[in-house]
C-alpha positions as CSV (number, residue, x, y, z in Angstrom):
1,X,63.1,-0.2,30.7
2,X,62.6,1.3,34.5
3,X,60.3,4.0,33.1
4,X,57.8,0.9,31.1
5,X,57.6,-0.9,34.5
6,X,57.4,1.9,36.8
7,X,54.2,3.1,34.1
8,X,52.7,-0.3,34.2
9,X,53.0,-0.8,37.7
10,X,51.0,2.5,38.5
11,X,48.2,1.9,36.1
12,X,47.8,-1.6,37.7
13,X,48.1,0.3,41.0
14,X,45.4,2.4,39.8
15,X,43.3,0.3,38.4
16,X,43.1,-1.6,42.1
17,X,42.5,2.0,43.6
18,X,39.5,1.9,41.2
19,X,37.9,-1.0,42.0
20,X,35.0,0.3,44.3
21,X,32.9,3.3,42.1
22,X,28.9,2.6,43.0
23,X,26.7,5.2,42.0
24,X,24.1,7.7,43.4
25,X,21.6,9.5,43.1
26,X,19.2,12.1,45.3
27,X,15.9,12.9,44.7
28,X,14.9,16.3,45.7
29,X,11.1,16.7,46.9
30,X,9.6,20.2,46.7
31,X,12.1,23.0,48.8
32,X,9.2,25.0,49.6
33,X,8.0,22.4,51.9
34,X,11.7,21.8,53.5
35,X,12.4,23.5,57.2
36,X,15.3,25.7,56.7
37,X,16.8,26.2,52.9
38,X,16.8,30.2,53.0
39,X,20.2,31.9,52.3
40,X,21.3,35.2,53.0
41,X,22.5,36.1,50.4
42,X,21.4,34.5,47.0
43,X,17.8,34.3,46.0
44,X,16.1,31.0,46.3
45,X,16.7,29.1,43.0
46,X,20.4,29.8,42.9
47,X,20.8,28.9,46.4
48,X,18.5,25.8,45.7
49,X,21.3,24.9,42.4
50,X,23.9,25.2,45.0
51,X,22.5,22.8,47.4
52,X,21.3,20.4,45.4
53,X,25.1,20.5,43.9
54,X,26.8,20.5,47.0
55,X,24.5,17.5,48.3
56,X,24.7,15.2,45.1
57,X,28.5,15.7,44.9
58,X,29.1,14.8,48.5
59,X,26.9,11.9,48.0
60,X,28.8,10.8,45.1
61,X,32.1,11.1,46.4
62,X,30.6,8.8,49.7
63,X,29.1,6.1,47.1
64,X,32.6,5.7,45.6
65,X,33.3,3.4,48.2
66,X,30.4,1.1,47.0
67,X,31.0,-1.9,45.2
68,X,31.2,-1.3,41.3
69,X,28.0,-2.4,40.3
70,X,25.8,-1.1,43.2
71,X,23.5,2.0,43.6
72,X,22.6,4.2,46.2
73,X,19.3,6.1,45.9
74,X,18.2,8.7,48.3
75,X,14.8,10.6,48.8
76,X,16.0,13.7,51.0
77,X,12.1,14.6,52.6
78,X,13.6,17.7,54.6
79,X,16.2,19.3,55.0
80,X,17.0,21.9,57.8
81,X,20.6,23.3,57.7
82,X,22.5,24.8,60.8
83,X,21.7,27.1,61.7
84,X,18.8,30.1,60.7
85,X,18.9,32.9,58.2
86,X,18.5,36.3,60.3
87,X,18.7,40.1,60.1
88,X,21.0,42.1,61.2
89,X,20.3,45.7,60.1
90,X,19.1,45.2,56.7
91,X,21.2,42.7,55.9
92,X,20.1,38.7,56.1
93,X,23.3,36.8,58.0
94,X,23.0,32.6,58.8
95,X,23.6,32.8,62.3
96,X,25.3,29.2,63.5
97,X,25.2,28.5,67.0
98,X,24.1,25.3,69.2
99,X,20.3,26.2,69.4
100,X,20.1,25.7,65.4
101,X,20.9,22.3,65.2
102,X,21.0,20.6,60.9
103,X,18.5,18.0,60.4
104,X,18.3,15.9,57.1
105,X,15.1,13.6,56.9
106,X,15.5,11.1,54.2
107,X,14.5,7.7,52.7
108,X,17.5,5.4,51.1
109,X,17.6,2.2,48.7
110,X,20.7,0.5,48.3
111,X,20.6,-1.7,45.2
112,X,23.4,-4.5,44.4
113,X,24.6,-5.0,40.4
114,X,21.7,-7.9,40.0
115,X,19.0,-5.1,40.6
116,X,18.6,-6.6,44.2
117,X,17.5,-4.4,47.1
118,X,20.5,-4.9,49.6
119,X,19.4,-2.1,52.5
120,X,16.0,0.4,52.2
121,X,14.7,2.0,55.1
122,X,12.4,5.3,55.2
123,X,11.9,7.8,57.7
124,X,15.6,8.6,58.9
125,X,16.2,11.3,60.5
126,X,19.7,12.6,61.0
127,X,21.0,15.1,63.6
128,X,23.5,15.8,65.9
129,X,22.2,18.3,69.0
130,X,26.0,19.0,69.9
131,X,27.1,19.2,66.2
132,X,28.6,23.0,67.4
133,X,31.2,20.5,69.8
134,X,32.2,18.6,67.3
135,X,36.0,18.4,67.2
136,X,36.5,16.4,64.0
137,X,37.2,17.7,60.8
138,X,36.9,21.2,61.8
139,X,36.6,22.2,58.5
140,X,33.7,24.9,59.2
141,X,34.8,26.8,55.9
142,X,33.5,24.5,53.6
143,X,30.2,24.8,52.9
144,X,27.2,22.9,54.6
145,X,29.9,21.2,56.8
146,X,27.8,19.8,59.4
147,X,25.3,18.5,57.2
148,X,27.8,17.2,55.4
149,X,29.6,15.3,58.9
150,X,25.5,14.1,59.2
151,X,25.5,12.4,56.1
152,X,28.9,10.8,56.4
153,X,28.7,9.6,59.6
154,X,25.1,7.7,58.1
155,X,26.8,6.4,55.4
156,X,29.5,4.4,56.9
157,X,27.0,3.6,59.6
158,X,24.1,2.1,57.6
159,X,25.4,2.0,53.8
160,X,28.8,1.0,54.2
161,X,28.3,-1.7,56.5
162,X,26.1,-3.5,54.9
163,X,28.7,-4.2,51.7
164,X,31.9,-4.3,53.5
């Protein structure tokens, strides 16, 4: 009998836990035109795959704080990631350092369950000049962390805020 209520009571527990899920989406304009996307070490549409990967899930593990029914759509315009692709020899290395700050330009909607436009604004520009400083997280292993700190720190800021 302990086992059938300790069950029910985690699926209830779960299904609270489960209450926010929005969606989102990113739409990707033309990387040819974006500042800095090179990598050192795969060739452009593999590397291209892994951003847009990388970017998408991030974004959808962000908009899983959303209310159920709402939407988050974002138009990334340019993207410049810390740091710049050099050589070193004759070998291509990203070197990281405080002169090579990330940028992500990007136009957002932010759509409610009735289809209504809750938050839209165009022309953001995120960066962070001392992003090298930054204490938080320190997580620098994972991939495209700083542009990934950019885009978190934006959502709670201007997304998050405006549902909560």
């Amino acid at each position: 009998m302990n086992l059938v209520k300790t069950f029910a009571l985690t699926v209830g527990l779960l299904s609270v836990t489960t209450a926010h899920a929005g969606q989102s989406a990113i739409k990707w304009q033309n990387f040819k035109n974006y500042e800095d996307v090179q990598s050192p070490y795969q060739s452009d549409d593999a590397y291209r795959n892994y951003i847009t990967t990388n970017f998408e899930q991030h974004l959808a593990k962000l908009s899983k704080d959303l209310p159920n029914d709402f939407k988050l759509i974002v138009e990334i315009t340019d993207l410049d990631l810390a740091g710049k692709v050099r050589y070193e020899g004759s070998k291509k290395v990203r070197l990281v350092n405080d002169i090579y700050m990330p940028e992500i330009k990007l136009n957002y909607t932010l759509i409610d369950g009735k289809g209504q436009i809750v938050n839209q604004n165009k022309d953001i520009s995120l960066k962070n000049m001392s992003f090298i400083n930054d204490k938080a997280g320190r997580s620098r292993d994972t991939m495209f962390f700083y542009e990934k700190r950019l885009m978190t720190k934006w959502f709670n800021k201007a997304v998050l805020s405006k549902v909560s």
